[in-house]
N, C-alpha and C positions, 0 to 999 in steps of 0.2 A: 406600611408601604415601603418604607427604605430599606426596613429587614426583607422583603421579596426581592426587592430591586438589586439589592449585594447579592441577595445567594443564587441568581438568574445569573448575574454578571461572572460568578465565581465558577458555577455550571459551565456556563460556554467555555468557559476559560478552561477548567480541566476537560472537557470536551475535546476542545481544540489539542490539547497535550496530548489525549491519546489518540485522540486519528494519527497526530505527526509518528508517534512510538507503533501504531500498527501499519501504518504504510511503509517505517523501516523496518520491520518484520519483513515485509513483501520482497523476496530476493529473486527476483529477476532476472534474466540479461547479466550475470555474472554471482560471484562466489564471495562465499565467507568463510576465510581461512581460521578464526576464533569465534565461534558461534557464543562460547560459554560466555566470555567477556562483553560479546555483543550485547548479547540480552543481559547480564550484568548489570551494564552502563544504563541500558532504558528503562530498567527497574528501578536502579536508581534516580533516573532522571525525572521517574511519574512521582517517585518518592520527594524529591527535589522540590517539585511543582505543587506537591500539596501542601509540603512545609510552607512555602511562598504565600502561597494562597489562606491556610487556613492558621497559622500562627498569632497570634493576635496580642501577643503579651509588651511591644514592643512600648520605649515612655514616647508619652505626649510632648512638644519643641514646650520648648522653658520664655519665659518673656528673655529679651535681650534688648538691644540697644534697637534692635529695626521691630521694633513693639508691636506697628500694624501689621506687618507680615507676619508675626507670630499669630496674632489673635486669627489673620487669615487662612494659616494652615491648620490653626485649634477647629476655627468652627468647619471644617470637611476630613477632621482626624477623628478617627475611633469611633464612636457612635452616630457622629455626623458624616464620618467618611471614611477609606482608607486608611489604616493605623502603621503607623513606622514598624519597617520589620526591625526586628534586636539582630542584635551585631551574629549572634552564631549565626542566624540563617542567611545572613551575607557572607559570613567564611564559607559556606557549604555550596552557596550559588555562584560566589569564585571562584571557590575550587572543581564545579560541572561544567561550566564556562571552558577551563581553562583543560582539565582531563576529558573531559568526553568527546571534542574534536579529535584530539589526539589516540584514543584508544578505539575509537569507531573507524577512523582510518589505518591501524594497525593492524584493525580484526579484518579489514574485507582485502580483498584482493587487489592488486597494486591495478589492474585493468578495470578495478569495481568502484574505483574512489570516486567518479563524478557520477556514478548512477542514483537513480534517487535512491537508494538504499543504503550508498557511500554518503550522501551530500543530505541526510536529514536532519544533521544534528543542527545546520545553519539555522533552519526553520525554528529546531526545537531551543537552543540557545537564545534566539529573535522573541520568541515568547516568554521566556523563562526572564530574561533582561526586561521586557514592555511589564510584567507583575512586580518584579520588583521598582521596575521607575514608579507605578502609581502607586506600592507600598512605600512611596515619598523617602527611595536611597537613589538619587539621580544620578551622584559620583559612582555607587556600585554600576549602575547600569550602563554609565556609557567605558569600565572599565572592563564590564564582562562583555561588551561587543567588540572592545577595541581588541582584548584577549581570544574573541571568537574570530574576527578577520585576521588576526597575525597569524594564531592557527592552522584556519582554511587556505589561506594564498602563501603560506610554509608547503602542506601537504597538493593542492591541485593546482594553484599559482595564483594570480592576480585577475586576472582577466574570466577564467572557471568561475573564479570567487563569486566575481562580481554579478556574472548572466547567472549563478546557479543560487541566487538568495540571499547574498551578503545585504546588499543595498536593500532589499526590502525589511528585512530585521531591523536594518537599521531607520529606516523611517518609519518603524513601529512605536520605536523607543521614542524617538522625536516624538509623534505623535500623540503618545499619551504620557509624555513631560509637555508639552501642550495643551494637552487636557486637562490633567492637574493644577497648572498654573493658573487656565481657566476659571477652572473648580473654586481656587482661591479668593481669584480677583474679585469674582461674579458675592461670594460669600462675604468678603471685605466689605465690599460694597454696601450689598444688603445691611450688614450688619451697623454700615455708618447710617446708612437713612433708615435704619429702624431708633438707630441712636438720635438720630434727628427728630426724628416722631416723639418720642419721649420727650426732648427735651422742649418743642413746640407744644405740645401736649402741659406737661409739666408750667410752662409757660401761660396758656393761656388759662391753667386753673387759678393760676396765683392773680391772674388778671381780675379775672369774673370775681374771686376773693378781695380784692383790693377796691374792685366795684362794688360789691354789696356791703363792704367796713364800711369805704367813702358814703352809702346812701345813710347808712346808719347813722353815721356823723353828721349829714347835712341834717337829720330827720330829730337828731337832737339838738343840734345847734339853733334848729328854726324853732325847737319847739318852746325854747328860753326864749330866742331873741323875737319869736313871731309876736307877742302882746305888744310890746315897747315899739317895734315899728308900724304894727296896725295904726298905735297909738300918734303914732310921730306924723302918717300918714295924713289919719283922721284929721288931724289938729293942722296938718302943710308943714310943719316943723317947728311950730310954737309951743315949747315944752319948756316943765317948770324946771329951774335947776335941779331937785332930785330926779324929774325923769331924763334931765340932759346925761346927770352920773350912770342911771340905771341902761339908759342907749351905750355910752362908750360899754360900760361892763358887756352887754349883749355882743359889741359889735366883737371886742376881747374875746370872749367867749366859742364867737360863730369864725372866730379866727383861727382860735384853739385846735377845736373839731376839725379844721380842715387841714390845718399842716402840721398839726404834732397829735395824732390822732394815739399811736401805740405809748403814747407820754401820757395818756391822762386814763386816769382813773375817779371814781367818786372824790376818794381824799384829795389827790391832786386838783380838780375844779376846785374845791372849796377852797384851798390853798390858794388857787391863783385867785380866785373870788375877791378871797379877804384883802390880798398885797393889792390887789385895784381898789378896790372901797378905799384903801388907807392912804391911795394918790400914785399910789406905784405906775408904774410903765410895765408890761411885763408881753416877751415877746417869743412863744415857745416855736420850734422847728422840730420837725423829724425830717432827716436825710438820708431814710432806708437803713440808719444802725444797725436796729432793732430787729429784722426781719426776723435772725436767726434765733431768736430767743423761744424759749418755750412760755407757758402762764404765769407758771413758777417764779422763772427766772423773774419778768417781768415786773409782778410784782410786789418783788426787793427792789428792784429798780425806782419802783414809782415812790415806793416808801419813802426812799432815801431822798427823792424828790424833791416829795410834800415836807421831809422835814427841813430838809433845805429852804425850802421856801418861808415856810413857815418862821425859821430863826432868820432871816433877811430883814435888813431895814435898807435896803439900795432904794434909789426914787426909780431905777431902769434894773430889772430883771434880764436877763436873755437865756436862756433853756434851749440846749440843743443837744439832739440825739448824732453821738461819733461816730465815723463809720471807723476811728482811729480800732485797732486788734486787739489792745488793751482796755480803752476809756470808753462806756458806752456813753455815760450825757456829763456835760459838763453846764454847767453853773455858773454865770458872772452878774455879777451884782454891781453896779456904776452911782455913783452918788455924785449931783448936783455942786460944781463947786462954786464959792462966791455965791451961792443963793439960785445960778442961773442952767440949765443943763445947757454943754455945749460938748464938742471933739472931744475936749482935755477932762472930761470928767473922772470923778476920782477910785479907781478900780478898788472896792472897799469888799469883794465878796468873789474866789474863784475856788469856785470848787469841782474834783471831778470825778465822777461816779466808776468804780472800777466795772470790766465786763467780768461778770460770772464766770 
């Protein structure tokens, strides 16, 4: 559909160039003292127009410091849109610009200069300038109109100029450097709320994912601690000292599961299991560290964990996942001083797991 839509668009346009080249053919109402040269100029000028038009080899804008305007002009350049004409095909459309006023007016008759016949290169310059603005050269364009008015009101005057086509070439160009900027904006646009889509998108998969880990986690956490509270239930909360230990361990556990979830692995529970049986305190956190890691990575991570935990005699554990760029969990171990845990307890255990 966009390939019809360019080459319709390209059609009208060489269309339009040779009605302008056959209606200055049309010699009317006066005379043309260099026929050869005339038609010379218009041969070159259809030749001109096709280069404009069908050229395509032109680079695509480079990122630079105004970055969304580049990505703006990327996505309506070359397959998505008009492609930068290369620099020869702007010397060539400067130099028709600036020679065919001039020689079109030297070919006809000094009585012939504002008939339509004298005065069509206005038209065809006006067109030849609006392909090259949407072949996105805006500088060429508004310097081969500037070079077509100096021109024309040199050769028929200021005022001729004006009522016989200046002004409307000139709001051609406008027109479709208006269009193009459109083109742009409209595509910028687009391309940030599709960007936004992804990233909502993107968004709420990690969500539903972080929902079904979390159900996972409650659905193991209950499934340890559900006997000992049935139990605790059953009985209103008179329970033997082993089932008081076996409740705290549960309650540890169903703690575990819920905020250090990407921390624990089989070895790691048992790790933290044991350091509670043996009177430990042990208090693990994830704070999104982790997200980025793969399985792998993982774990290494959890290994180095369990064996930290494992080699600990602290009475207070803490386990927490870094979001530090180097340190994914760090380790501290605090030991009871004087017999009693308090503030000033004795930092006897810090260790900190590198990130992958």
């Amino acid at each position: 559909m966009r390939g019809s839509v360019r080459s319709i668009l390209t059609g009208l346009a060489a269309l339009f160039a040779l009605f302008l080249a056959l209606r200055g053919l049309v010699w009317v109402g006066g005379a043309v003292d260099q026929p050869i040269a005339y038609l010379l100029m218009t041969v070159l000028y259809l030749g001109t127009v096709g280069l404009c038009l069908l050229v395509t080899s032109g680079a695509l804008p480079e990122a630079g410091p105004d970055a969304d305007e580049d990505v703006g002009e990327m996505l309506t350049t070359a397959q998505h849109g008009p492609a930068r004409l290369p620099q020869w095909v702007l010397g060539i459309a400067l130099a028709m610009a600036l020679s065919m006023p001039n020689v079109i007016a030297l070919s006809v008759a000094p009585a012939s200069r504002t008939a339509p016949f004298g005065t069509w290169y206005v038209g065809a310059i006006g067109l030849l300038m609006t392909i090259v603005m949407v072949r996105r050269r805006p500088w060429t364009a508004w310097i081969g109109v500037l070079l077509l008015a100096l021109s024309t009101m040199l050769w028929i005057g200021v005022l001729p100029a004006l009522s016989l086509g200046l002004i409307g070439s000139a709001v051609w160009v406008l027109a479709a450097q208006l269009l193009v900027m459109g083109m742009d904006r409209a595509a910028r646009d687009t391309s940030r709320l599709a960007q936004l889509q992804r990233t909502a998108s993107a968004w709420r998969a990690a969500q539903r994912g972080r929902q079904r880990e979390r159900r996972v986690q409650v659905q193991r956490a209950l499934a340890v601690a559900g006997p000992i509270l049935s139990r605790a239930i059953e009985r209103s909360g008179e329970l033997s000292e082993q089932e008081r230990v076996e409740a705290r361990i549960a309650e540890g556990q169903l703690r575990d599961e819920l905020r250090g979830g990407r921390l624990l692995d089989d070895g790691v529970r048992a790790e933290l299991d044991a350091a509670r049986r043996r009177g430990a305190t042990v208090i693990v956190l994830d704070e999104g560290g982790l997200d980025d890691l793969d399985e792998a990575q993982l774990g290494a991570i959890r290994a180095l964990v369990a064996g930290a935990v494992h080699d600990a005699h602290s009475d207070r554990l803490f386990i927490r996942a870094s979001t530090h760029p180097q340190i994914a969990v760090t380790v501290v171990g605090r030991s009871a001083r004087g017999g009693a845990l308090s503030d000033e307890d004795t930092v006897d255990l810090w260790r900190e797991i590198a990130r992958p």
